[in-house]
ROBAGU-829039 format. One record per residue (C-alpha): x, y, z negated; residue in one letter. Coordinates in nm, 4 decimals, decimal comma. Each point is the difference from the previous one (the first is absolute). Last residue first. Layout:
<px=X&py=Y&pz=Z&mifi=A>
...
This chain:
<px=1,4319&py=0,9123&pz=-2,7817&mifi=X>
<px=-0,3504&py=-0,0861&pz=-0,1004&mifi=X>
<px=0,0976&py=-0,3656&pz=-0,0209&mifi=X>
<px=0,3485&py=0,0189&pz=-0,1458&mifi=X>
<px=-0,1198&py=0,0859&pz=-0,3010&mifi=X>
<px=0,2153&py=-0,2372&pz=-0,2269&mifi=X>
<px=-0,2156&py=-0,2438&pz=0,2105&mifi=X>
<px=-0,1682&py=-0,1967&pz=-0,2753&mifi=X>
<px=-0,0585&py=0,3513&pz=-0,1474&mifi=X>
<px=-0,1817&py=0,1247&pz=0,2444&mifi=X>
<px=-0,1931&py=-0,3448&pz=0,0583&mifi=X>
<px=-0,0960&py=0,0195&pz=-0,3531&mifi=X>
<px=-0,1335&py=0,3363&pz=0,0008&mifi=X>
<px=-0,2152&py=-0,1105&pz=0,3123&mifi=X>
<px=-0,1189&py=-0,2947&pz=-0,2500&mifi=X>
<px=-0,1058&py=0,2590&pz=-0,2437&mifi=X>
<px=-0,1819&py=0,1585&pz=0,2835&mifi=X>
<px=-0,1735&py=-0,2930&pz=0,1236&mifi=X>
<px=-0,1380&py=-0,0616&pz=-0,3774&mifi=X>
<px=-0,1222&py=0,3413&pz=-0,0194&mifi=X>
<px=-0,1725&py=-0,0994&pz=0,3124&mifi=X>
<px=0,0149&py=0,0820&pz=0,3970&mifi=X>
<px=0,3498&py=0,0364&pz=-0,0127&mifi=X>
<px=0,1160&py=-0,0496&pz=0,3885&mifi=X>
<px=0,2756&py=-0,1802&pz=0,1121&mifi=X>
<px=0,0358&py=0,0690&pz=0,3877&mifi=X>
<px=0,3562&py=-0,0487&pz=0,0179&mifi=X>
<px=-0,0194&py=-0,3501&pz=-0,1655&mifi=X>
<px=0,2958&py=-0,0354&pz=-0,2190&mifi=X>
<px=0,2944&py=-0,2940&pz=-0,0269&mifi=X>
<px=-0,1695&py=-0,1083&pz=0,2627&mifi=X>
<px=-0,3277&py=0,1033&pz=0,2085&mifi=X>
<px=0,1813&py=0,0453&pz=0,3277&mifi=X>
<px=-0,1431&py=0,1935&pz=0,2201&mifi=X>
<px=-0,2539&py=0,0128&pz=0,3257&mifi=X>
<px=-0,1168&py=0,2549&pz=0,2335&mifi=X>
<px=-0,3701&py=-0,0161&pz=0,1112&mifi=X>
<px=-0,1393&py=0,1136&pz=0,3556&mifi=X>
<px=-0,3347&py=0,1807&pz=-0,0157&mifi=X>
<px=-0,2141&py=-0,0149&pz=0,2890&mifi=X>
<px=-0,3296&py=0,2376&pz=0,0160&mifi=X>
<px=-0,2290&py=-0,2218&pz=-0,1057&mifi=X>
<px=0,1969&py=-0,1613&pz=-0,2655&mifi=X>
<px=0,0465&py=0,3155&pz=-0,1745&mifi=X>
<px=-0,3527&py=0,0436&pz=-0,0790&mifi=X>
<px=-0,0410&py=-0,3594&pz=-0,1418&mifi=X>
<px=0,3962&py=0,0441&pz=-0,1686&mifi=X>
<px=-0,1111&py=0,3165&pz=-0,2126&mifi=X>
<px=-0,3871&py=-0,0889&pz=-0,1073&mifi=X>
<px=-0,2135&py=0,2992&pz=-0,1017&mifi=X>
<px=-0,2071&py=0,0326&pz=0,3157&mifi=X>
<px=-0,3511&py=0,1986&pz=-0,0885&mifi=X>
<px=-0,0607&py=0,1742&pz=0,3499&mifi=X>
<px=0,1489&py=0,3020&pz=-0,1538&mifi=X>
<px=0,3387&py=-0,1931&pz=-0,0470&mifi=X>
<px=-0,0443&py=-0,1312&pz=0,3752&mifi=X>
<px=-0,0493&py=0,3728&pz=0,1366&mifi=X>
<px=0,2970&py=0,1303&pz=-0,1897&mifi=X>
<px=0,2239&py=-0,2791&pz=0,1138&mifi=X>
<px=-0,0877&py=0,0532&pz=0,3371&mifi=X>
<px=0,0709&py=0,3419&pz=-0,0517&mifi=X>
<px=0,3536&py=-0,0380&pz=-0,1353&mifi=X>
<px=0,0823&py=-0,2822&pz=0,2466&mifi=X>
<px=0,2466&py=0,2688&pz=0,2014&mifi=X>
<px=0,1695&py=0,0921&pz=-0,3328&mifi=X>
<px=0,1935&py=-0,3849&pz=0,0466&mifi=X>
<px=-0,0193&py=-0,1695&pz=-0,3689&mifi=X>
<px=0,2731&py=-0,2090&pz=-0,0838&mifi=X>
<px=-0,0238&py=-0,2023&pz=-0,2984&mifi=X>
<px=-0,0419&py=-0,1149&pz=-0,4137&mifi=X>
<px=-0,2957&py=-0,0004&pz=-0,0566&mifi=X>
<px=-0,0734&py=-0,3132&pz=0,2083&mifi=X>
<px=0,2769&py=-0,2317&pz=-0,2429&mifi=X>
<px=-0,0223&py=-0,3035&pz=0,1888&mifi=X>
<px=0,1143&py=-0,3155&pz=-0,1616&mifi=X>
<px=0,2124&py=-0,2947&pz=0,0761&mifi=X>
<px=0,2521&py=0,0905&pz=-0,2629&mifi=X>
<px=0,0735&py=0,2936&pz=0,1598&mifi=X>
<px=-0,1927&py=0,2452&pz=0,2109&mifi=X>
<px=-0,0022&py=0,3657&pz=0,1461&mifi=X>
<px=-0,2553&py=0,1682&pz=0,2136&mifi=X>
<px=0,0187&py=0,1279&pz=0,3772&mifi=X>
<px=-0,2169&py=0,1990&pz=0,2301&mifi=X>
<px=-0,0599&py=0,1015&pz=0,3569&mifi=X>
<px=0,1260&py=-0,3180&pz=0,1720&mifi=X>
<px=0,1989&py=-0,1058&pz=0,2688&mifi=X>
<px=0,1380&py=-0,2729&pz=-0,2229&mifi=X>
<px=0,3784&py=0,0891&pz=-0,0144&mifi=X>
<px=-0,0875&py=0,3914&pz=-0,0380&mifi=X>
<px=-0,2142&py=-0,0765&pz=-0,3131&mifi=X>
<px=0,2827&py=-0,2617&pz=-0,1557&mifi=X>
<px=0,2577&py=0,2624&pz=0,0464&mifi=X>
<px=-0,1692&py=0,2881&pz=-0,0927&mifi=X>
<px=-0,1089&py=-0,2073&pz=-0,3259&mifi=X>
<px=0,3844&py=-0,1251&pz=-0,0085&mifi=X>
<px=0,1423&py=0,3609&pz=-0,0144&mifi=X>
<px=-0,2540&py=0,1394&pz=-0,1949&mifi=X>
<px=0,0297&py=-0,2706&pz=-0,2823&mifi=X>
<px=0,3545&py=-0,0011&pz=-0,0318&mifi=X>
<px=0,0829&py=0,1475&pz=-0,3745&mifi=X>
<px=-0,2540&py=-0,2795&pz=-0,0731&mifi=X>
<px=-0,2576&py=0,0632&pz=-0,2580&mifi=X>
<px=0,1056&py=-0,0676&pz=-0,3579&mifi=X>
<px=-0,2203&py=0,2347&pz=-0,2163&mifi=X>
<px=-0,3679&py=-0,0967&pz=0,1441&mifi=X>
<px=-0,2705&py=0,1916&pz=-0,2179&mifi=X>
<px=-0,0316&py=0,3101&pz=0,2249&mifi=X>
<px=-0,1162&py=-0,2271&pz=0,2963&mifi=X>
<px=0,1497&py=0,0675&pz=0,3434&mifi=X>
<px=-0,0984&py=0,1218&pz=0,3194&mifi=X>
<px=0,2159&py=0,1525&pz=0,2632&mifi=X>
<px=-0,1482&py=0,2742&pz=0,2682&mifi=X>
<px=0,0480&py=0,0103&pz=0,3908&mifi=X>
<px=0,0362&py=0,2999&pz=0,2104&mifi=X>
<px=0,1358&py=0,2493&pz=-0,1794&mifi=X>
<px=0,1315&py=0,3153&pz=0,2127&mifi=X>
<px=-0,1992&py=0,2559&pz=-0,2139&mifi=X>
<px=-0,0924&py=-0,1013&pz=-0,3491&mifi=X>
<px=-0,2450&py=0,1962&pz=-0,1250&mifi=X>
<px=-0,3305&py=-0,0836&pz=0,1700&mifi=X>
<px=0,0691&py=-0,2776&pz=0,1115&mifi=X>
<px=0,1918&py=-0,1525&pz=-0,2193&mifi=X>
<px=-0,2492&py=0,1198&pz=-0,2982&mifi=X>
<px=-0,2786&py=-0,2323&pz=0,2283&mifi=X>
<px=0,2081&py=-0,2896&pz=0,0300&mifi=X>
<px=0,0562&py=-0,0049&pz=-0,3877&mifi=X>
<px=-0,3643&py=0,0546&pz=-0,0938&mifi=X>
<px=-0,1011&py=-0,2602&pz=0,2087&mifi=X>
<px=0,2994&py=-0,2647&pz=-0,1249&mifi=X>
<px=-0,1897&py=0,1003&pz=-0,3412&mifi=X>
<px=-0,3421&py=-0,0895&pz=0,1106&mifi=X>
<px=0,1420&py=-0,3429&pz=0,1164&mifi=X>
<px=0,1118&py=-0,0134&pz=-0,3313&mifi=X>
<px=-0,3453&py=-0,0665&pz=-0,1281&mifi=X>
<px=-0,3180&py=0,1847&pz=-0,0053&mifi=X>
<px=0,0651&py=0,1819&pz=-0,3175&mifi=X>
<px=-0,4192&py=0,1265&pz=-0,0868&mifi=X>
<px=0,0986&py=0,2584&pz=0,3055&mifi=X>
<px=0,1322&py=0,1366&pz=0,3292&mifi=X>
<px=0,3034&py=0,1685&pz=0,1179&mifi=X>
<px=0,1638&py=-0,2100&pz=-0,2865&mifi=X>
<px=0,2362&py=0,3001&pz=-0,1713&mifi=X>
<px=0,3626&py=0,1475&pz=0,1449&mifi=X>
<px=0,2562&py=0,0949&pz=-0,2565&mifi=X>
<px=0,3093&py=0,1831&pz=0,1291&mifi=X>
<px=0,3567&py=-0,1521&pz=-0,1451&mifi=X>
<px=0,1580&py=0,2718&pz=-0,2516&mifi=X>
<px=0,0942&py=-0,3412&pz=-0,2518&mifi=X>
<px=-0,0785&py=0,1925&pz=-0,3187&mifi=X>
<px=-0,3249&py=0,1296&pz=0,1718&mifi=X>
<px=-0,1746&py=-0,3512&pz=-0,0196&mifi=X>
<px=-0,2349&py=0,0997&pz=-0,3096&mifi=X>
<px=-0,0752&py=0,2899&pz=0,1904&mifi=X>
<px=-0,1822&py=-0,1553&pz=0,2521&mifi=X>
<px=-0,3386&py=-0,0497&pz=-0,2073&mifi=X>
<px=-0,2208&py=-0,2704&pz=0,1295&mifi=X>
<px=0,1049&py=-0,2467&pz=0,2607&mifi=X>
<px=0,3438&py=-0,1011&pz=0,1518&mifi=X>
<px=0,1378&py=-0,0378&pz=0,3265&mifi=X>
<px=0,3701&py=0,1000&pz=-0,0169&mifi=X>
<px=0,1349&py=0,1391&pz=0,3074&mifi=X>
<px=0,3655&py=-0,0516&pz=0,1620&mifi=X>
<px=0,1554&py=0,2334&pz=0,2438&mifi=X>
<px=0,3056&py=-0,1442&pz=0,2124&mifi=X>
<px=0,0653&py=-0,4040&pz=-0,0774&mifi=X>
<px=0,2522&py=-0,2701&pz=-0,0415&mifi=X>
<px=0,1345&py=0,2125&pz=-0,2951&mifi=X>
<px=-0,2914&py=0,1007&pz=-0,1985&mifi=X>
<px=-0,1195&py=-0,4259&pz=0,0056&mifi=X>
<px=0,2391&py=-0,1180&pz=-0,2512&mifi=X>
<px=0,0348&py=0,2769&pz=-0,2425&mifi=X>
<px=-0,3533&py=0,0832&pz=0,0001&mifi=X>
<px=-0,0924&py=-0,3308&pz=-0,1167&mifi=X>
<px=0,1932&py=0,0087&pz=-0,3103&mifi=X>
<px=-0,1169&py=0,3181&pz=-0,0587&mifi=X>
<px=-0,3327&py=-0,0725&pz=0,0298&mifi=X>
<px=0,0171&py=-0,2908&pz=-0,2305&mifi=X>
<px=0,1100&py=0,2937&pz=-0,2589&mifi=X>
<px=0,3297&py=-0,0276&pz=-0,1509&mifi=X>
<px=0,1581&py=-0,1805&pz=-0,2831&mifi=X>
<px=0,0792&py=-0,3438&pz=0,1084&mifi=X>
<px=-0,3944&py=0,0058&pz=0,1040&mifi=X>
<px=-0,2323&py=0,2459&pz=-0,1558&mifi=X>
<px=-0,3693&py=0,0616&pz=0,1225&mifi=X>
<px=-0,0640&py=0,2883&pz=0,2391&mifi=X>
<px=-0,0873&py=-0,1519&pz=0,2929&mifi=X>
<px=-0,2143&py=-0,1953&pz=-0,1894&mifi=X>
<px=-0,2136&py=0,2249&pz=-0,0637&mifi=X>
<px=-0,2970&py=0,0073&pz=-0,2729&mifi=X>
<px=-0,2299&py=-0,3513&pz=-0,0404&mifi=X>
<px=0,0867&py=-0,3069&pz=-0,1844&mifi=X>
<px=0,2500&py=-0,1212&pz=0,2092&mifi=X>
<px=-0,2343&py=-0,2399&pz=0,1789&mifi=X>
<px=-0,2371&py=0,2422&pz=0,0496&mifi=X>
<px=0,2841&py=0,2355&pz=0,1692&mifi=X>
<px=-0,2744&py=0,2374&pz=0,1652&mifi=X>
<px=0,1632&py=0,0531&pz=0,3043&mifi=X>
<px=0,1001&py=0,3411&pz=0,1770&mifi=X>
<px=0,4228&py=-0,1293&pz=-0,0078&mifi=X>
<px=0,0833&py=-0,0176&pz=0,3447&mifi=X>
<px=0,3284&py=0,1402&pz=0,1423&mifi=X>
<px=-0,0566&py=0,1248&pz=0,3303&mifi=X>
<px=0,3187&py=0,0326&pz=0,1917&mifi=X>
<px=0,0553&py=0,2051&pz=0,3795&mifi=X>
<px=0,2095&py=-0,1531&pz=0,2542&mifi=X>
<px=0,1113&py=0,2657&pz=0,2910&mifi=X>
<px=0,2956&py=0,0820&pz=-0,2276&mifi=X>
<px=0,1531&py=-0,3032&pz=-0,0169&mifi=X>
């Protein structure tokens, strides 16, 4: 899908895991990253990392590195930003842009398929994912034709995924939350030991 662009966002502060990058803490042996990498790189064309601060710590995985386009870590709104705006700019042909969190190992090896799916079924510019009765807002379609009235609304103070995305329509697309939730994410050192456990629960078989 080479007119679909990724933004993988890891420019948080990881409070609840004690600070550093989580994209880069260990899981079965290999970075979160990578785990999240291998999922998304092949329902996509280019994929960006959002991440502040030095760069270089992410060279190992020869991704570009795109900042907030604004500061004090305004949310990952900011980082959806900084993905439209590197699609523009460098990614000729893309039209629409994935995002996904940097600290979610078992995403769905359909989740581009059913978010276009969902999005064209509603009439609707944008999509998200959900199981278990829960939105995951991060985690979505983004057309590069909202890229300056998403601009405008971050400099206006708006910090909030779903409020923003509500006004402009955003379908959802649902999945099963059993044996794993898809959109997992280790937000503590006690999420990520329970991450490990899923891995091994499944002899792997979720990031396969």
């Amino acid at each position: 899908m080479t007119e679909i662009a990724a933004v993988v966002l890891a420019g948080g502060l990881a409070r609840r895991m004690g600070g550093g990058d989580k994209a880069l803490l260990p899981l079965g042996g290999r970075p979160l990253l990578a785990h999240v990498l291998a999922r998304i790189t092949p329902q996509v064309g280019p994929v960006v990392l959002n991440a502040n601060g030095d760069p270089a710590r992410f060279a190992g995985f020869g991704l570009p590195v795109v900042a907030d386009p604004m500061p004090d870590h305004p949310g990952p709104l900011a980082g959806v930003l900084a993905g439209l705006d590197w699609a523009a700019a460098q990614a000729p042909g893309v039209t629409t842009l994935l995002s996904v969190t940097a600290d979610a190992p078992f995403l769905p090896i359909d989740l581009v398929a059913r978010l276009l799916a969902a999005r064209a079924a509603a009439c609707v510019p944008m999509a998200c994912a959900a199981s278990g009765g829960f939105t995951h807002p991060p985690i979505a379609l983004w057309p590069l034709a909202l890229r300056a009235e998403l601009r405008a609304a971050l400099v206006g103070g708006e910090r909030k995924i779903d409020r923003w995305t509500a006004r402009h329509g955003c379908a959802s697309a649902a999945w099963p939350d059993q044996p794993v939730d898809p959109f997992f994410n280790a937000n503590t050192p006690e999420e990520l030991s329970l991450a490990e456990a899923l891995l091994r629960a499944t002899g792997g078989a979720a990031i396969e």
